[in-house]
C-alpha positions as a printed Julia matrix, in Angstrom:
43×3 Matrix{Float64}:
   5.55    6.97   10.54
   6.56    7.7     7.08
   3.91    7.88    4.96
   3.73    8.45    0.66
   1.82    7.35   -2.61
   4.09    5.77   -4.9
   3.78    3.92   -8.62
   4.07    0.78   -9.3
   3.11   -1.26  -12.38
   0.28   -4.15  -12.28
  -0.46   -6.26  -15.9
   1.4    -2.99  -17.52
  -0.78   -0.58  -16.15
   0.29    1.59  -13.89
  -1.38    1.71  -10.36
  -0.96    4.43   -7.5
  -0.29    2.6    -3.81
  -0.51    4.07   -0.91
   2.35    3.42    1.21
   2.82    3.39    5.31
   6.28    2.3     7.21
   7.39    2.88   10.83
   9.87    4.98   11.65
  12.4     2.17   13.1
  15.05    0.25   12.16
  14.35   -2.63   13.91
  12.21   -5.64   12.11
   8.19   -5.31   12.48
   5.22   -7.29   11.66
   3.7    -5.58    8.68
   0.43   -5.38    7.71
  -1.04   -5.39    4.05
  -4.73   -4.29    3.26
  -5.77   -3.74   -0.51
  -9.08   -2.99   -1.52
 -10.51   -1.17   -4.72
 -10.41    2.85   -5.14
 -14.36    2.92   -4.38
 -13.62    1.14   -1.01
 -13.71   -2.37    0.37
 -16.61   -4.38   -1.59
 -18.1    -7.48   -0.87
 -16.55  -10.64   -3.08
């Protein structure tokens, strides 16, 4: 699985992503999880 942080800009501020794909070239389900740099926090 190829694996990277990459860049991407949010409101003009730039924010660093951590991104995860599988090493295929056939069409997955995907999973998206997002939480805030201190960890997953109650909302």
């Amino acid at each position: 699985m190829n694996s990277s942080w990459q860049n991407v800009m949010v409101d003009d501020s730039n924010t660093r992503v951590y991104v995860s794909a599988p090493d295929t070239t056939k069409h997955v389900s995907g999973v998206i999880v997002v939480h805030g740099q201190n960890g997953q926090r109650t909302f």
